[in-house]
DOKOL-640684 format. One record per residue (C-alpha): y, x, z; residue in three letters; chain. Coordinates in steps of 0.5 Angstrom, whole numbers, plus 500, padded with zeros to 3 digits. Each point is the difference from the previous one (the first is absolute). Layout:
! DOKOL-640684
+-----+-----+-----+------+-----+
!  py !  px !  pz ! type ! mol !
+-----+-----+-----+------+-----+
!   Y !   X !   Z !  ala !   A !
...
+-----+-----+-----+------+-----+
This chain:
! DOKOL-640684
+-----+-----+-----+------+-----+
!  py !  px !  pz ! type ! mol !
+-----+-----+-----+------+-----+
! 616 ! 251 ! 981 !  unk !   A !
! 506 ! 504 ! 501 !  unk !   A !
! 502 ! 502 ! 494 !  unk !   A !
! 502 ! 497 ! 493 !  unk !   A !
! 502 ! 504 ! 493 !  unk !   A !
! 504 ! 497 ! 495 !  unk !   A !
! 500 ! 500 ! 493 !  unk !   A !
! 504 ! 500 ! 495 !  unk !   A !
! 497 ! 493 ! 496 !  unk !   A !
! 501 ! 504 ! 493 !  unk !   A !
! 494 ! 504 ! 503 !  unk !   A !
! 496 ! 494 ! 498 !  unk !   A !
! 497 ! 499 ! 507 !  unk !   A !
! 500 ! 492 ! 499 !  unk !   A !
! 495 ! 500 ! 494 !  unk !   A !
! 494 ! 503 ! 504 !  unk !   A !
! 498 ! 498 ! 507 !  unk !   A !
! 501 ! 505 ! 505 !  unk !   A !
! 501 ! 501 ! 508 !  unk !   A !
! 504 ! 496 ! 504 !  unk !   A !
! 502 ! 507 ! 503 !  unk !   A !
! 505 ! 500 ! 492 !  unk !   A !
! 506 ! 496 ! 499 !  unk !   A !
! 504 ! 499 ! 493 !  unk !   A !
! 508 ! 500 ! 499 !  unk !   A !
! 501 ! 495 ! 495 !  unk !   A !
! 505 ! 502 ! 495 !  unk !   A !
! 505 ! 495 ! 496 !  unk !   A !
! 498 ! 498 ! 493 !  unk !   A !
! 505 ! 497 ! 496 !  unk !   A !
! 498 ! 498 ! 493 !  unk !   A !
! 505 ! 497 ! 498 !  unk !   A !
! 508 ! 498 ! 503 !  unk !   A !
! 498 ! 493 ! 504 !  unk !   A !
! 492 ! 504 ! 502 !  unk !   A !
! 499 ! 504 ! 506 !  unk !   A !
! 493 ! 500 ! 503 !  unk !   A !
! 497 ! 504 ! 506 !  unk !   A !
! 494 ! 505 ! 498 !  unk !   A !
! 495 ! 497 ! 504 !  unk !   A !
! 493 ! 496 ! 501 !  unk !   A !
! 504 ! 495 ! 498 !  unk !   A !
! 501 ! 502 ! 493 !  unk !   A !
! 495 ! 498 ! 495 !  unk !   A !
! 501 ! 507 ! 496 !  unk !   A !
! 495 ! 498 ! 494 !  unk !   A !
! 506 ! 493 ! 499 !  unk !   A !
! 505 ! 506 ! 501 !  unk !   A !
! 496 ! 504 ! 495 !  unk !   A !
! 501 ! 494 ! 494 !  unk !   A !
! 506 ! 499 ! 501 !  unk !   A !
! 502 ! 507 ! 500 !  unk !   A !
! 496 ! 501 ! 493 !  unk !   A !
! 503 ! 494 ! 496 !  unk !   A !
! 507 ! 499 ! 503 !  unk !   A !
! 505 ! 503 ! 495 !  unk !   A !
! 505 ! 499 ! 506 !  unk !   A !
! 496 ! 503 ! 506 !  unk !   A !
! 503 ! 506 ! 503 !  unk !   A !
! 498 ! 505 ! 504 !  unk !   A !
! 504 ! 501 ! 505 !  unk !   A !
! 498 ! 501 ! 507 !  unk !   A !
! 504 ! 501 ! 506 !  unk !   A !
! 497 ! 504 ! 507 !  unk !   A !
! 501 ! 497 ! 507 !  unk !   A !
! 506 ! 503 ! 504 !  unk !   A !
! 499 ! 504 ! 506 !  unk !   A !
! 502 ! 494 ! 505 !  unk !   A !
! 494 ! 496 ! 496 !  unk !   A !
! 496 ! 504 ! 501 !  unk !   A !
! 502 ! 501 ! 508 !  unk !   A !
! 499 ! 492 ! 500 !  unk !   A !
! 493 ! 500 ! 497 !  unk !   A !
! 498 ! 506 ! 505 !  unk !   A !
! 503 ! 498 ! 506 !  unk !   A !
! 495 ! 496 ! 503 !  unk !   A !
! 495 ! 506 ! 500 !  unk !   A !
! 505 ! 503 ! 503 !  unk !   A !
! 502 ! 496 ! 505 !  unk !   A !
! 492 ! 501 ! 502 !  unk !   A !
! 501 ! 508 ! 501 !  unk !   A !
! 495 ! 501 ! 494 !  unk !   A !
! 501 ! 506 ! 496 !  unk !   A !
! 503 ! 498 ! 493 !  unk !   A !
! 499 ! 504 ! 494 !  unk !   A !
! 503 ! 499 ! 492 !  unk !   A !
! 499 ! 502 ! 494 !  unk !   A !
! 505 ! 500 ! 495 !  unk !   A !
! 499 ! 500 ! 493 !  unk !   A !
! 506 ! 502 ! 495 !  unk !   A !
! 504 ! 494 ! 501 !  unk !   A !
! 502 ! 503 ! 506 !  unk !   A !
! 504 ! 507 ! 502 !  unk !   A !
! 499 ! 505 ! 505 !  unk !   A !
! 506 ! 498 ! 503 !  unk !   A !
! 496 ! 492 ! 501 !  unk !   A !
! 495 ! 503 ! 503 !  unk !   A !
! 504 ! 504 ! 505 !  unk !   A !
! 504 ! 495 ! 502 !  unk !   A !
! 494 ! 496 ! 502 !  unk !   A !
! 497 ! 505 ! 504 !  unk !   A !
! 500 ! 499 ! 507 !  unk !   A !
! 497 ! 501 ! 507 !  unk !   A !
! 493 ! 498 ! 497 !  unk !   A !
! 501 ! 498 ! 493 !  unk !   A !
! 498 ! 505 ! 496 !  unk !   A !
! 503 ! 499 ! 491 !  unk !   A !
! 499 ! 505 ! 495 !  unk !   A !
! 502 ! 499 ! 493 !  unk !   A !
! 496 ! 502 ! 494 !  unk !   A !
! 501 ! 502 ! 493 !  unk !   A !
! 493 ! 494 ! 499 !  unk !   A !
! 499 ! 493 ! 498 !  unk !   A !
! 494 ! 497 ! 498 !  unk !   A !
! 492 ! 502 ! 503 !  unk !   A !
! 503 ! 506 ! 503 !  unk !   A !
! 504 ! 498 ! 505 !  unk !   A !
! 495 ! 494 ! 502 !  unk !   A !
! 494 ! 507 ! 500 !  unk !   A !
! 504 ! 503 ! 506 !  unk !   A !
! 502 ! 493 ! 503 !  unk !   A !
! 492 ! 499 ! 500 !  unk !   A !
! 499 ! 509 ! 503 !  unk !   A !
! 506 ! 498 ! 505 !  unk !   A !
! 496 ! 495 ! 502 !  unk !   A !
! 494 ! 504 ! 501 !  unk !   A !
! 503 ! 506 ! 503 !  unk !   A !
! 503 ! 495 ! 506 !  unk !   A !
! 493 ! 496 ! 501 !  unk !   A !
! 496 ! 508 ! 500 !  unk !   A !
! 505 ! 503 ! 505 !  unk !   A !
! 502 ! 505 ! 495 !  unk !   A !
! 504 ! 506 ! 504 !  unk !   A !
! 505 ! 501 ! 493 !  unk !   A !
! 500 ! 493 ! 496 !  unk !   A !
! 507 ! 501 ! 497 !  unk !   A !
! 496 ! 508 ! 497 !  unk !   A !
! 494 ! 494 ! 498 !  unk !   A !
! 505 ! 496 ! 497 !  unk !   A !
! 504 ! 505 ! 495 !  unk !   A !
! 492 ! 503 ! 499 !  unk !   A !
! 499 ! 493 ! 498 !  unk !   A !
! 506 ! 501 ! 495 !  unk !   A !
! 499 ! 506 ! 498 !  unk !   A !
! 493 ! 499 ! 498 !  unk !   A !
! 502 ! 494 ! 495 !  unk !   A !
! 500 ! 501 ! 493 !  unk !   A !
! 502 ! 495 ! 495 !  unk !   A !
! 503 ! 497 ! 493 !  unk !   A !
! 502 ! 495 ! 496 !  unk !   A !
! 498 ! 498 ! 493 !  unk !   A !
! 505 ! 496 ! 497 !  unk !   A !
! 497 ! 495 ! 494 !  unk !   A !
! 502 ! 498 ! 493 !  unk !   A !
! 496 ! 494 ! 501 !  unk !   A !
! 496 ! 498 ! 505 !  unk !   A !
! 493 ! 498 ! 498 !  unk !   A !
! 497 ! 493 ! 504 !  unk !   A !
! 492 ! 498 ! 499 !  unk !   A !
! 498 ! 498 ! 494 !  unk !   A !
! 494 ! 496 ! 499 !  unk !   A !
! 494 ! 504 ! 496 !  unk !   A !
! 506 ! 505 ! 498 !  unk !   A !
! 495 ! 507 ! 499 !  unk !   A !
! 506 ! 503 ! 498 !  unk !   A !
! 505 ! 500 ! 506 !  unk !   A !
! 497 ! 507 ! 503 !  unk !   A !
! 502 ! 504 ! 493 !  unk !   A !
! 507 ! 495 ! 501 !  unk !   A !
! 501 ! 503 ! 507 !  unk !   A !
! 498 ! 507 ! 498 !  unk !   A !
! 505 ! 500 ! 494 !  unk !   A !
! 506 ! 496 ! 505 !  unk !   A !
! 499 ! 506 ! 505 !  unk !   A !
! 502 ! 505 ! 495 !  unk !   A !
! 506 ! 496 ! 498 !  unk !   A !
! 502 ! 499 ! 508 !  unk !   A !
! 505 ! 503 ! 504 !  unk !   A !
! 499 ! 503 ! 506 !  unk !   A !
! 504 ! 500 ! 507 !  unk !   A !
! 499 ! 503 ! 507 !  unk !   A !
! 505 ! 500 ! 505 !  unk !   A !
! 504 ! 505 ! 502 !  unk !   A !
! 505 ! 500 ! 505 !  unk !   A !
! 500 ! 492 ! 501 !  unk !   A !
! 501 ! 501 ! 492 !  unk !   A !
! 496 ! 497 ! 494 !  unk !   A !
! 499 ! 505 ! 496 !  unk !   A !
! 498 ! 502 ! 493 !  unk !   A !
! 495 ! 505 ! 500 !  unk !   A !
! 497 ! 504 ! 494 !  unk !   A !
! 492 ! 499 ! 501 !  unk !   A !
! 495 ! 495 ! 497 !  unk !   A !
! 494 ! 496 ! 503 !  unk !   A !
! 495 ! 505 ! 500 !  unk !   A !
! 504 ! 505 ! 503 !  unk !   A !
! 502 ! 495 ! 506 !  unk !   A !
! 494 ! 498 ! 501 !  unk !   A !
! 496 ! 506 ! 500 !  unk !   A !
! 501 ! 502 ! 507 !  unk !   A !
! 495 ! 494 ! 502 !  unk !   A !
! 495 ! 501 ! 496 !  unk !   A !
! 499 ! 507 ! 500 !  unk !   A !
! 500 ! 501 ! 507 !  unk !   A !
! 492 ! 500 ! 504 !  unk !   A !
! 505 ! 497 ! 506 !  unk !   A !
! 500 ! 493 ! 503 !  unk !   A !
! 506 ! 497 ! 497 !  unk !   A !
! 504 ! 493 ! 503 !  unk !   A !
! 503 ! 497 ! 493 !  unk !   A !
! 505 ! 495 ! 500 !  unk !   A !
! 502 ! 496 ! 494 !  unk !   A !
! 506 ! 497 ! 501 !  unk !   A !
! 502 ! 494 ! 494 !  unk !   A !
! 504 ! 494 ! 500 !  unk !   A !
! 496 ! 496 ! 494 !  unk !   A !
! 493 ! 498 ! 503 !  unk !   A !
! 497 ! 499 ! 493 !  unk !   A !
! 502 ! 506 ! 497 !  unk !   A !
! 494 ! 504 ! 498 !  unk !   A !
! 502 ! 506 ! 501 !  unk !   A !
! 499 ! 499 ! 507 !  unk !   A !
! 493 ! 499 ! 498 !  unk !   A !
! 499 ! 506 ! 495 !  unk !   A !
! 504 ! 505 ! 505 !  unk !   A !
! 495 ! 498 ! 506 !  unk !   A !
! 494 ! 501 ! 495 !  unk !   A !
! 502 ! 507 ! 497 !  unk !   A !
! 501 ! 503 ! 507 !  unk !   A !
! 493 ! 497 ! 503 !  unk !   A !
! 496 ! 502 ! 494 !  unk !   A !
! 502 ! 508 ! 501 !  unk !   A !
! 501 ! 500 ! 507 !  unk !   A !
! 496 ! 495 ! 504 !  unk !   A !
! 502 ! 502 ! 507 !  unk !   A !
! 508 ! 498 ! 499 !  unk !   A !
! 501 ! 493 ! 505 !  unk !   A !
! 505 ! 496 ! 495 !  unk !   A !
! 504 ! 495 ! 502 !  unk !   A !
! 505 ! 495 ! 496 !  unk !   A !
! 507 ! 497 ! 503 !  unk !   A !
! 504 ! 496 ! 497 !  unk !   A !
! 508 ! 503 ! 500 !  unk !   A !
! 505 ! 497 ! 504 !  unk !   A !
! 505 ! 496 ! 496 !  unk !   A !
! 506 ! 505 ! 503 !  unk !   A !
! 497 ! 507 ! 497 !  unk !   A !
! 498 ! 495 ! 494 !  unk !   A !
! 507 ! 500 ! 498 !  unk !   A !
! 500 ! 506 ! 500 !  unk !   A !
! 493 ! 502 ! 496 !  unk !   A !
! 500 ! 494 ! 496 !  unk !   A !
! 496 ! 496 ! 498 !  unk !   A !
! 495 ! 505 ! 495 !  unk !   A !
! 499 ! 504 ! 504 !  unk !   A !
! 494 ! 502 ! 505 !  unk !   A !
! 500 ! 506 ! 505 !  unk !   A !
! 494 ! 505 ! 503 !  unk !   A !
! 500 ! 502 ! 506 !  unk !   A !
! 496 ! 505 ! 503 !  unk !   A !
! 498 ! 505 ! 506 !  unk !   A !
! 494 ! 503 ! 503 !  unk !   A !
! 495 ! 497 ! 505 !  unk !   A !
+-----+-----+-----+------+-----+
């Protein structure tokens, strides 16, 4: 092993288990004035998650790691001559991503939180292993080839027991939701609806990868959406991630994002 990727921990890679090859750069959350945590294994995110749902006085606030910490937590690696990628999500500028570049440490700032920027981490590291010529061409093919949005709820519907309802609620919920996608590290509002959005996955006869991102685990959308996508296109491969706490400061806690890209 010669190499090491690194990404940004709003990526999302501490939820899923993934190569030894892919490292995260945890980032500070601060949800109040005499808080500071580590975005880490260390953290148990449901906990999080609870405190953040029903504290009136939990803030949102998250603080990236600066260039001369992200140097210390490289260094090893650099001191064994590997070849050191990172990706950085928007938390971080361009100028970041310049400033830690050198002789065989590669960074790139994306305008990306959330799957996203775990896909690509996962691509990057498929390309190394394979011995592709080109692997920073597969990396923005990997980019570009993602679509995703976000729906933001009113309400969030958990499970209920012997509810023969909660699939007409959901239906309901969805047409009163707003929508987001990303646009130039942005979370935008955009001017569509469920049906429009998810279209593209269910119409299509090609094999699909799609990725449910949430931050409740009980929320019965997350259910609903991997069945309606099954049940018209059988060939989509769904995979379900838990959001990271520093892009859920960001989306909220209503929120449930989909992702997909062609296999």
């Amino acid at each position: 092993m010669n190499y090491r990727i690194y990404v940004c921990s709003s990526s999302g890679i501490n939820n899923i288990s993934h190569p030894s090859t892919i490292k995260s750069i945890p980032l500070i959350l601060e949800p109040s004035l005499l808080e500071s945590y580590l975005e880490n294994n260390e953290l148990n995110i449901d906990m999080f998650y609870t405190r953040a749902r029903f504290d009136k006085r939990y803030q949102r606030k998250v603080k990236k790691r600066s260039t001369e910490e992200i140097n210390e937590i490289i260094k090893k690696d650099k001191m064994d001559n590997m070849k050191i990628y990172i990706l950085l999500s928007k938390f971080y500028s361009f100028e970041d991503a310049n400033e830690l570049s050198n002789d065989n440490v590669y960074a790139f700032s994306y305008d990306l939180y959330g799957n996203a920027l775990m896909s690509m981490a996962l691509s990057l590291n498929n390309s190394i292993m394979n011995n592709h010529e080109n692997i920073f061409s597969d990396l923005n093919n990997e980019k570009n080839n993602y679509s995703s949005f976000y729906i933001l709820l009113k309400n969030d519907i958990e499970y209920k027991k012997n509810d023969y309802n909660i699939e007409n609620e959901i239906v309901k919920s969805l047409k009163k939701a707003k929508y987001y996608q990303i646009s130039n590290g942005e979370f935008t509002s955009i001017n569509s609806n469920f049906d429009s959005l998810i279209n593209p996955i269910l119409n299509t006869k090609n094999k699909v990868k799609v990725f449910i991102e949430y931050v409740n685990q009980k929320s019965n959308y997350i259910s609903y959406i991997e069945k309606l996508i099954l049940s018209k296109n059988p060939m989509a491969v769904i995979k379900k991630i838990q959001i990271s706490p520093s892009f859920f400061n960001i989306i909220g806690e209503k929120a449930i994002g989909v992702g997909y890209k062609k296999i």
